[in-house]
C-alpha positions in Angstrom: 111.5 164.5 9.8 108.9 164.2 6.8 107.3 167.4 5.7 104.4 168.7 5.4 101.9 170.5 3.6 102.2 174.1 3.6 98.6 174.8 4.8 99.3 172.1 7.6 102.6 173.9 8.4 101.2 177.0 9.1 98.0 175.4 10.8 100.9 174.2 13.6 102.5 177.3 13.5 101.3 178.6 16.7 102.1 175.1 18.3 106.0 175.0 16.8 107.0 178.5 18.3 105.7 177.5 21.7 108.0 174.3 21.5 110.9 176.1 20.3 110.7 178.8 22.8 110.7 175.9 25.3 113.4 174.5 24.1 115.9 177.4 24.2 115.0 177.2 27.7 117.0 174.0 28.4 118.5 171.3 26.6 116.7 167.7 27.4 119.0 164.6 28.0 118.6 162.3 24.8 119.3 159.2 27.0 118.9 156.9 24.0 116.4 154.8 26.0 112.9 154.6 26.0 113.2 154.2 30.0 115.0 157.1 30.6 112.6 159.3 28.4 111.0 162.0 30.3 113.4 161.6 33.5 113.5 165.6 33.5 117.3 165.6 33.5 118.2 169.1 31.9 122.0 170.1 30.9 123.1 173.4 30.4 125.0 172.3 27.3 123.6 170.0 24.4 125.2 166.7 23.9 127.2 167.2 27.0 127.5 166.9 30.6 129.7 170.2 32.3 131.9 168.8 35.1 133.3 171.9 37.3 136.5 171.0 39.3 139.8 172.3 40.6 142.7 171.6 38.8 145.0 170.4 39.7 143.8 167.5 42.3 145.8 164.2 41.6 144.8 161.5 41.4 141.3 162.5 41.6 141.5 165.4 38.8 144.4 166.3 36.6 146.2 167.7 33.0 147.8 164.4 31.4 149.0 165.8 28.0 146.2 168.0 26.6 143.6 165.9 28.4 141.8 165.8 32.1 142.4 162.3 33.9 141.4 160.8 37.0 139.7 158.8 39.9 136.6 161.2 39.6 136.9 162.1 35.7 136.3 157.7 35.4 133.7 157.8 37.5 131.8 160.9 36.0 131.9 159.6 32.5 129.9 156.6 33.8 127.0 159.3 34.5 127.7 160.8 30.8 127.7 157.5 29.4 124.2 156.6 31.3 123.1 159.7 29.8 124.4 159.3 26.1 126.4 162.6 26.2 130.1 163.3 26.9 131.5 164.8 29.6 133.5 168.1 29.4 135.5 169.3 32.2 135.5 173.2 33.5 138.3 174.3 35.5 137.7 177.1 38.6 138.4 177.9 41.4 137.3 175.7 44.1 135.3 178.3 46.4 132.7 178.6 43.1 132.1 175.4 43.3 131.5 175.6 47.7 129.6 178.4 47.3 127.0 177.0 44.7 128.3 180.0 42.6 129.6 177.7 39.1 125.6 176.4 39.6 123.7 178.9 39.9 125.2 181.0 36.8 125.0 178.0 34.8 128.6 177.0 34.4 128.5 173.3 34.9 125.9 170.2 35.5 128.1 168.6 38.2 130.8 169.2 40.3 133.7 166.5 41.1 136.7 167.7 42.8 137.2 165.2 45.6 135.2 167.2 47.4 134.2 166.6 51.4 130.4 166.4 52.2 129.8 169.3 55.0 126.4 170.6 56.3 127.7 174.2 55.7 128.3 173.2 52.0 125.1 171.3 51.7 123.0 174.4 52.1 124.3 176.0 49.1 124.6 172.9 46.9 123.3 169.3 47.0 125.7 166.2 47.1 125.6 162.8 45.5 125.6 159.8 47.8 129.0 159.2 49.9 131.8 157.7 47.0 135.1 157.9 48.7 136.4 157.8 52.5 139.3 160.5 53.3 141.1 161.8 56.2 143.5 164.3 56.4 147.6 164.1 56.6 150.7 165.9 57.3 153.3 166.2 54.3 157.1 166.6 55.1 160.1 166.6 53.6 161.5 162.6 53.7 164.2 164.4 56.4 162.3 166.6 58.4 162.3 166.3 62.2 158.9 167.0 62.0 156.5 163.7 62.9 153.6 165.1 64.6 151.5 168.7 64.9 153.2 169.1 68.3 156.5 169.2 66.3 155.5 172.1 64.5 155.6 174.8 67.4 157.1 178.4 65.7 156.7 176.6 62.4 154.7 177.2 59.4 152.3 174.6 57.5 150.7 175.2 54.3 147.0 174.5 53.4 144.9 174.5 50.2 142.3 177.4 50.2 138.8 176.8 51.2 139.3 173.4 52.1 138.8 170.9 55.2 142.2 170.7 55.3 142.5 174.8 56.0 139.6 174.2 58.5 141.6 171.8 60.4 144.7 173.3 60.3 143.1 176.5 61.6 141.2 174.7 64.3 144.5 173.4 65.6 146.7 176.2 65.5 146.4 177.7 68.9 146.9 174.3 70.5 150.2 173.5 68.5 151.5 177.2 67.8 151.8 176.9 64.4 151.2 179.9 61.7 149.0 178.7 58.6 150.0 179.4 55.2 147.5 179.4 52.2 148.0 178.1 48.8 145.6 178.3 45.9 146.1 174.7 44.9 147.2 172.1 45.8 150.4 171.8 43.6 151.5 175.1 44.8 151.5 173.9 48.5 152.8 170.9 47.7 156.2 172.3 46.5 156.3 175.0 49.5 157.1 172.0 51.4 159.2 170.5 49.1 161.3 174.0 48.9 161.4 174.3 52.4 158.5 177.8 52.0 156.8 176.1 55.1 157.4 173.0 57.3 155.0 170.5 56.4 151.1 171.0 54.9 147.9 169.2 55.4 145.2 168.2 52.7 143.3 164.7 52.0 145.3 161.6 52.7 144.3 160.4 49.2 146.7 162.8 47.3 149.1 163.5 49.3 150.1 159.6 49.3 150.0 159.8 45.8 152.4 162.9 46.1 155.0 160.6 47.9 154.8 158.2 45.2 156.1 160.5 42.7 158.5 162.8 44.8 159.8 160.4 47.2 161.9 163.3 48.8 158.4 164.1 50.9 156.8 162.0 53.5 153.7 161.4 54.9 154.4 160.9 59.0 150.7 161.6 60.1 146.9 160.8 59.4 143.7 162.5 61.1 140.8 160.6 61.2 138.4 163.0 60.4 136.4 160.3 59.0 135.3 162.4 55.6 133.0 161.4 52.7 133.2 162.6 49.0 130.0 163.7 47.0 129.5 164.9 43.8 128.0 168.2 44.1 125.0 169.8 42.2 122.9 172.6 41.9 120.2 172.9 44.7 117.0 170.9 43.8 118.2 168.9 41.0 116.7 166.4 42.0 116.6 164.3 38.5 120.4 164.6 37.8 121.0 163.9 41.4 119.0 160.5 41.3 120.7 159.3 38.0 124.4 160.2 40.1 123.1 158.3 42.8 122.1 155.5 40.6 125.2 155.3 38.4 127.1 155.1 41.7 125.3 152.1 43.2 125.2 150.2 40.0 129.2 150.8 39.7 129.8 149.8 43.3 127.3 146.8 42.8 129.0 145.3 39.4 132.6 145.8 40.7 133.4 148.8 38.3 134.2 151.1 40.9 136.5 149.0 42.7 138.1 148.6 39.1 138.5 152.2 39.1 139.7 152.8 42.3 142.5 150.3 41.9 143.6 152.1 38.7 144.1 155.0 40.5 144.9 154.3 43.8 147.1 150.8 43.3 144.8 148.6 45.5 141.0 147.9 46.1 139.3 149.8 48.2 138.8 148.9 52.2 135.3 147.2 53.2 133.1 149.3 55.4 
């Protein structure tokens, strides 16, 4: 910046410790475009976009080395890269994000943690448009006897806490006889089942196939087409950040990139709608 004349400095005075005392009041994107200028978008950490998730959520979110990889980490650096800023990831548990909590106390911009769009969710925090299509299944050991929910009368399944998995586990309990177990993550339930702690476990069909991959002692023997949508979630109102989600999502889906992404992470493109 050039300087200035002291008298013209202290003319502006009055006019410089208004604009500073607005700027300690939230950092402004510096898209790096002349378009973007002015789009309102406002991040609770300069020179970066806060991602809160739940770790760990494979393949969507997880630790690789000293690093955060994944389906949803990919995508989300397509937002940071729209807004010239990098992303940073903030781990926690997955009922401050539901509850609007990691938002509202200004932990994190964003939230990504393969999370299901649901209208009791949506009151508290908004979502991105729909990016991913999920449905729940049952995990196993490879020789268990158990196949279905009706197989798992007297027996005990394990569920992530605060998810839609829980919710229908719990909705289906009565009619199958089962007792539900919660974990706080989704590792930790996936090896009660793999130690035998409980019978089988549901969560999103999109991890728990990956699971298989890598511990081909455990099955999948049943999906539930509960015909689920991921968003990215935000804080109530922001409307600005949500529109430049929104738009990094179509353009991605649009140019192929996200199907480029998917099939990184997933082994195969993704179905058609």
């Amino acid at each position: 910046m050039a300087r200035r004349t002291r008298h013209a400095a202290l003319a502006l005075f009055p006019v410089l410790a208004l604009a500073a005392t607005m700027t300690a009041c939230a950092t402004k994107v510096n898209t790096g475009s002349d378009n973007n200028s002015g789009s309102g978008i406002n991040l609770v950490q300069s020179g970066k976009l806060v991602t809160c998730t739940h770790l760990s959520y494979k393949p969507f979110q997880f630790s690789e080395g000293d690093k955060t990889v994944g389906f949803d980490v990919d995508l989300v650096d397509l937002v940071a890269e729209e807004l010239n800023v990098t992303q940073e990831i903030f781990d926690t548990p997955f009922e401050t994000i539901t509850s609007g909590e990691v938002f509202n106390t200004g932990k994190c911009d964003l939230a990504a943690a393969g999370m299901t769009i649901k209208p009791d969710r949506a009151e508290v925090i908004d979502f991105s448009e729909p990016y991913f299509d999920a449905s729940q299944a049952l995990l196993v050991k490879k020789d268990s006897p158990v196949k279905t929910l009706d197989d798992l009368k007297g027996k005990k399944i394990g569920v992530q806490l605060e998810t839609t998995g829980e919710i229908y586990a719990n909705e289906n309990a009565a009619k199958h006889g089962y007792t539900v177990v919660q974990f706080e993550d989704l590792p930790l339930m996936e090896t009660a089942v793999r130690t035998g702690a409980v019978d089988a476990a549901i969560n999103d069909n999109g991890v728990l196939l990956d699971y298989v991959k890598e511990f081909p002692d455990t099955a999948v023997v049943a999906e539930f087409d509960t015909q689920e949508k991921y968003g990215i979630g935000l804080k109530k109102g922001n409307t600005a950040l949500k529109a430049k989600v929104d738009e990094v999502l179509k353009k991605a889906k649009d140019s192929g990139k996200y199907d480029e992404i998917y099939e990184k992470w997933f082994g195969k493109k993704p179905e058609s709608k």
